[in-house]
C-alpha positions as CSV (number, residue, x, y, z in Angstrom):
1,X,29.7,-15.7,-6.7
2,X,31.5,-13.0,-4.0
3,X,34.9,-14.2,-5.4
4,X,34.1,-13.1,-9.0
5,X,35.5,-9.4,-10.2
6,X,33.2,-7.8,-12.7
7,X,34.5,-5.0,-15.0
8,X,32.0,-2.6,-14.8
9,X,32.5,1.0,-17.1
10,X,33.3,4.1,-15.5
11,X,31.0,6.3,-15.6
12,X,31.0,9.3,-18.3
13,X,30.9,13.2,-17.5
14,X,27.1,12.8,-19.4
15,X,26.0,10.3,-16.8
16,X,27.3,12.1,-13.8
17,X,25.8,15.3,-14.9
18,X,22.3,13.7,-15.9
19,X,22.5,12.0,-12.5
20,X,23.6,15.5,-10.6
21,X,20.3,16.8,-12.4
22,X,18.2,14.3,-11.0
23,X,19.8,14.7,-7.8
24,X,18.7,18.1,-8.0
25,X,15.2,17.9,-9.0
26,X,14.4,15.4,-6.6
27,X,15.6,17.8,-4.0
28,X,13.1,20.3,-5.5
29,X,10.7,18.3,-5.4
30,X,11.0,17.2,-2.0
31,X,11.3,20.9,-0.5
32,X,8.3,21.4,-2.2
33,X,6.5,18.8,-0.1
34,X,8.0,19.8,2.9
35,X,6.6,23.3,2.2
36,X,3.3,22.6,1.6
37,X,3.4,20.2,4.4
38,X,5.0,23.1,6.4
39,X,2.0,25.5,5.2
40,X,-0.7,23.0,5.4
41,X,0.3,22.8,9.2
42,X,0.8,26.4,9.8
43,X,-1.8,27.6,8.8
44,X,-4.7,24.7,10.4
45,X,-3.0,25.5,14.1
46,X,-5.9,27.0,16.3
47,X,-4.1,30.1,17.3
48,X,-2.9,30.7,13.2
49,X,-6.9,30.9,12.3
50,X,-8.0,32.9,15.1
51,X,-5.5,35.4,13.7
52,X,-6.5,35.2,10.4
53,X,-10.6,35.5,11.5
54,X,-9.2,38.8,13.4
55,X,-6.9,40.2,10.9
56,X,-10.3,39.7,8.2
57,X,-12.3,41.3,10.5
58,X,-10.1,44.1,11.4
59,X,-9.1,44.4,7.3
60,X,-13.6,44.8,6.5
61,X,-13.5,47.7,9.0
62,X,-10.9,49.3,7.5
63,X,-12.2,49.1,4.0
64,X,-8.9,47.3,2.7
65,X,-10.8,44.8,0.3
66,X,-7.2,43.5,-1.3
67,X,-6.1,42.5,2.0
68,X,-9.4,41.0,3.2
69,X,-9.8,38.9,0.0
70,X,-6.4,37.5,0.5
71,X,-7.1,36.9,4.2
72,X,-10.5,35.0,3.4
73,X,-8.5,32.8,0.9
74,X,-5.8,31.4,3.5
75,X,-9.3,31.1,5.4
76,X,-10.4,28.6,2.8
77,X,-7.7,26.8,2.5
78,X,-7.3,26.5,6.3
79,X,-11.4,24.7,6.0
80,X,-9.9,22.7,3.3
81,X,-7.2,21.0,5.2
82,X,-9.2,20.4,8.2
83,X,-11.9,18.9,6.0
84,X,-8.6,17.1,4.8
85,X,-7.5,15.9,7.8
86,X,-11.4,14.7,9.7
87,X,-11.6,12.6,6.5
88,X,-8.0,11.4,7.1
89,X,-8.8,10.5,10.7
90,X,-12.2,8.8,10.0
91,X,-10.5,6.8,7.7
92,X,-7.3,5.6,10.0
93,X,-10.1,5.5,12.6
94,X,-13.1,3.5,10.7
95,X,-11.0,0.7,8.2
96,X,-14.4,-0.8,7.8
97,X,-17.5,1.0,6.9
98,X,-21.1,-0.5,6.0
99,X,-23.3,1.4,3.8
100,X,-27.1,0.7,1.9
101,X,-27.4,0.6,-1.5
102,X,-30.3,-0.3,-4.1
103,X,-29.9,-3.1,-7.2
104,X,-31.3,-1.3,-10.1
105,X,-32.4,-4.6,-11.7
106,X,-35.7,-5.1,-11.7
107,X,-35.0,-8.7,-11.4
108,X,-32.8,-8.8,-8.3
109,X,-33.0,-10.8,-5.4
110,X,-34.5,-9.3,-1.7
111,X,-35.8,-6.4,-3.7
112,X,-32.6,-5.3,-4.6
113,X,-31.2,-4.6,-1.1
114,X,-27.7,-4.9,-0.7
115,X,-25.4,-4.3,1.7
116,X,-21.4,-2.7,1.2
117,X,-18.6,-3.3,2.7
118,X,-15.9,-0.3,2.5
119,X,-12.6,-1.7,3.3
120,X,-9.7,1.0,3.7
121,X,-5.6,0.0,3.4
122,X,-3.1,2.9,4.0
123,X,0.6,1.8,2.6
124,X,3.6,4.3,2.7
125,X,1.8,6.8,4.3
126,X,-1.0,6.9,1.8
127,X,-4.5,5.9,1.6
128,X,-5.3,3.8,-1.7
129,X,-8.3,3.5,-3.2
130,X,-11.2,1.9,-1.3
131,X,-12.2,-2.1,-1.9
132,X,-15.5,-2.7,-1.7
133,X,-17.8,-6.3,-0.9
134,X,-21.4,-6.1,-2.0
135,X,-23.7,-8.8,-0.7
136,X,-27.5,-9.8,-0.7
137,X,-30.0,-12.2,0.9
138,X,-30.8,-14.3,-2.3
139,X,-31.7,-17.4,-0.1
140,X,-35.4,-17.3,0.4
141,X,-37.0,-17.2,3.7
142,X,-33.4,-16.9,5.1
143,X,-30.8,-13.8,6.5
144,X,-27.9,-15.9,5.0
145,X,-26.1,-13.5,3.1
146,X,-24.2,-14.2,-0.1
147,X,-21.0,-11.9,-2.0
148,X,-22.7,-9.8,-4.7
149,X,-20.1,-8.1,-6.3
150,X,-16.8,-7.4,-4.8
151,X,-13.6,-5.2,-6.2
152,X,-11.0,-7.1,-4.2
153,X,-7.8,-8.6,-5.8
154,X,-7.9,-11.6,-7.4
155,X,-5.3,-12.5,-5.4
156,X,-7.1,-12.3,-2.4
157,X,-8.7,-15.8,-1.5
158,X,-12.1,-14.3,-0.9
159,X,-14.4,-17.0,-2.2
160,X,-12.7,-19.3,0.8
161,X,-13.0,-17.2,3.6
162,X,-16.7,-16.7,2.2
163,X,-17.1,-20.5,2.2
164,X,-15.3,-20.6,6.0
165,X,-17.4,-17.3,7.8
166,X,-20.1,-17.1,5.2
167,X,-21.6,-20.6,4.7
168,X,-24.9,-21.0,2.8
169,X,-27.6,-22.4,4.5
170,X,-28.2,-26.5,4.4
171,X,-31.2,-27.9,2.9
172,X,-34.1,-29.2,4.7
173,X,-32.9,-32.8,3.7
174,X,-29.3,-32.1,5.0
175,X,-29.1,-33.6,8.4
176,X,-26.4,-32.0,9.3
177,X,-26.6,-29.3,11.6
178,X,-26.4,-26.0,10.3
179,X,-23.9,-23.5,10.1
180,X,-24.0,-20.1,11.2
181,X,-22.7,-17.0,9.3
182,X,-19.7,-14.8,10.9
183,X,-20.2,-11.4,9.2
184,X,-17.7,-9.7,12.0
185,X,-15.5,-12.8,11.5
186,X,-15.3,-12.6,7.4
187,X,-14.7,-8.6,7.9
188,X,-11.5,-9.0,10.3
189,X,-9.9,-11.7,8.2
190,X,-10.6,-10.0,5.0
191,X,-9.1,-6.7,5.8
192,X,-6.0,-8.6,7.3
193,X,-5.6,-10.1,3.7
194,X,-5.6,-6.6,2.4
195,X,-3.2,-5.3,4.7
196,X,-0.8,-8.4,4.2
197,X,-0.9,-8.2,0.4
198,X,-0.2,-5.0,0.5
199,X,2.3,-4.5,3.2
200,X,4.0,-7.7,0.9
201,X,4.3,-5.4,-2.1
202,X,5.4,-2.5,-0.6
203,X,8.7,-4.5,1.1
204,X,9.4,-5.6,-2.4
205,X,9.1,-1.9,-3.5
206,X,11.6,-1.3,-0.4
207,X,14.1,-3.3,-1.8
208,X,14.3,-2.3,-5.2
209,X,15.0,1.3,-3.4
210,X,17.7,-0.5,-1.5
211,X,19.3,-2.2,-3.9
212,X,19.0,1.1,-6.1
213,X,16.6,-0.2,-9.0
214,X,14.7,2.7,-8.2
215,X,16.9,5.9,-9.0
216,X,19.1,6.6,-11.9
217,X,21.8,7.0,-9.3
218,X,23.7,3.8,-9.9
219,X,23.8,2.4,-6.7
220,X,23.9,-0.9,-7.4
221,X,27.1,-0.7,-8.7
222,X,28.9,-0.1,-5.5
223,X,28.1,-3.7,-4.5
224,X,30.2,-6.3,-5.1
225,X,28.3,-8.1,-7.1
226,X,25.2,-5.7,-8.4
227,X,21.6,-6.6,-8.3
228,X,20.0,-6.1,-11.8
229,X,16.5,-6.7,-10.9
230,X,14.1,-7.7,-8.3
231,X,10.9,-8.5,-8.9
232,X,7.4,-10.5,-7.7
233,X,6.9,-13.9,-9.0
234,X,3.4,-14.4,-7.9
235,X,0.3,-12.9,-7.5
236,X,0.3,-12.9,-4.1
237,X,3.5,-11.3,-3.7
238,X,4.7,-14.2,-1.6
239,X,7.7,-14.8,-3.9
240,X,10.7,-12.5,-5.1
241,X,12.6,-13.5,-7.9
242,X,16.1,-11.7,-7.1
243,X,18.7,-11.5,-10.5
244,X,22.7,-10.6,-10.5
245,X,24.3,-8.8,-13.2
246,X,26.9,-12.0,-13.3
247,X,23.7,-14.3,-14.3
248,X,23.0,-15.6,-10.9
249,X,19.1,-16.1,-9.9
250,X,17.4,-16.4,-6.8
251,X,13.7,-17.4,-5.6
252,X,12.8,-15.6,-2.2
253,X,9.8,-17.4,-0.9
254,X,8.4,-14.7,2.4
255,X,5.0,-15.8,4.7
256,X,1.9,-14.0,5.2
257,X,3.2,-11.9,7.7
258,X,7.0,-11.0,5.9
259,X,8.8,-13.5,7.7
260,X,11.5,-15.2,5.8
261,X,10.7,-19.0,4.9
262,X,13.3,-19.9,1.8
263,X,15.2,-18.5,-0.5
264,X,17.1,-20.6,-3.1
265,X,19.6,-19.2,-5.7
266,X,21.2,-21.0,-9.1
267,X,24.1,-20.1,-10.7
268,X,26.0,-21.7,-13.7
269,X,26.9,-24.9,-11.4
270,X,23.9,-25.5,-9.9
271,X,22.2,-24.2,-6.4
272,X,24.9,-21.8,-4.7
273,X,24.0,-21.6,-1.0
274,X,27.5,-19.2,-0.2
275,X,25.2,-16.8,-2.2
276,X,22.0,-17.7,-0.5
277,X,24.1,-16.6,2.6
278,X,25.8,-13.4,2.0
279,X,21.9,-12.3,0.7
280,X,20.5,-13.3,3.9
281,X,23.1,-12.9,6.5
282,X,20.3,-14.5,8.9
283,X,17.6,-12.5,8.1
284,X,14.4,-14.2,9.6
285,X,12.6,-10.6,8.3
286,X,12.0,-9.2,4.8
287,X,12.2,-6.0,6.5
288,X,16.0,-6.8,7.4
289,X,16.9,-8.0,4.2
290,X,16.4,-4.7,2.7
291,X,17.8,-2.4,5.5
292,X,21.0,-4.6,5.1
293,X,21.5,-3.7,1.0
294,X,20.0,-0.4,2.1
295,X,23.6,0.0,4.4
296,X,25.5,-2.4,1.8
């Protein structure tokens, strides 16, 4: 595989201009989030609002009611960011919340109390949207508690770490003895899913970037042998199905955690482990994998 020459075309005076134009607008765009970052900072600083409360007190006095309207904006939008960043905080802060809510069926079990679990997972830099774990008490006589309705992934094993930390109760005629319930238990080691699933799909986001799947700028064309396409080939983004543009595939088969367990690639004769190698290079890390075709 590294001792085959691919003639690849040059590229045209279109291409290099459509890529200088993307070029250019992601630079815009990025200077644009650097300025409201710059802004949003600014103007949330203790000693940039007690200006701005005595510049809008100075400006009512002096009956300047352009200026003080102008001032009492930047005011508001100094409230909104800290609002911005207390939520921000309670959510790095509390990754698990617990919250009451009411069944409105008529019909449901425990009068229709149910208890929710808010489950928060931040991934490159940004908070996604909540998952939420609904359970009741429909065991009579009993504070056994039981998933409700959930939003988690599919992906996510939750029925068995229900059936490990959330056992049903056994039956008068059972003699075994019975098993208690781990609420605290089941919380930890479903949020940890969350966080691995996602911190999964996010590496395999990182090496599309790397290996330039990401951008129009044609970087994997400087490698010797380009990447066409990488890719999950599971739900539970535990494998990455990597493809060459000279027909090569490989099967990249990571842990829980990101750590590297196999990876396997075929090529018109069969398994090629000189390929497997220069991929690798040693890697025990995911995370190395893609800083290496990052550099490549």
């Amino acid at each position: 595989m590294a001792t085959e020459e691919l003639q690849l075309p040059e590229t045209s005076v279109a291409d290099q201009l459509d890529n200088e134009i993307t070029n250019l607008r992601a630079q815009v765009e990025s200077l644009k989030r650097e300025l409201r970052l710059q802004t949003a900072t600014l103007i949330t600083s203790e000693s940039a609002r007690q200006m701005l409360q005595t510049e809008s007190i100075a400006s009512s006095r002096s009956n300047q009611p352009d200026e003080k309207s102008r001032l009492e904006e930047l005011l508001a939008k100094a409230d909104e960011h800290n609002a911005h960043k207390q939520q921000c905080l309670y959510r790095a802060c509390a990754a698990v919340t617990t919250f009451k809510i009411r069944d409105p069926d008529p019909n449901a079990v425990d009068g229709g109390n149910v208890l929710g679990l808010r489950f928060e997972v931040m991934t490159k830099s940004r908070f996604l949207r909540p998952y939420y774990v609904m359970l009741n008490k429909p065991y009579p006589n009993s504070r056994y508690l039981r998933i409700h309705r959930h939003t988690v992934p599919l992906c996510i094993p939750l029925s068995g770490l229900a059936a490990r930390h959330l056992p049903p109760p056994t039956a008068k005629e059972d003699d075994d003895a019975p098993k208690k319930q781990d609420l605290s238990r089941f919380v930890r080691v479903l949020r940890r899913e969350l966080v691995r699933y996602h911190n999964r799909t996010a590496v395999i986001g990182d090496l599309r970037s790397s290996a330039g799947l990401e951008s129009k700028k044609g970087k994997a064309r400087e490698m010797e042998v380009p990447i066409t396409d990488i890719s999950t080939a599971d739900a539970q983004a535990k494998q990455i199905r990597v493809e060459w543009a000279d027909g090569h595939s490989g099967r990249l088969v990571i842990s829980d955690d990101g750590d590297v367990v196999k990876m396997v690639v075929q090529g018109e004769n069969g398994q090629d482990r000189d390929a497997t190698r220069q991929f690798l290079e040693g890697s025990i890390r995911i995370e190395n994998v893609a800083k290496r075709l990052e550099s490549a």
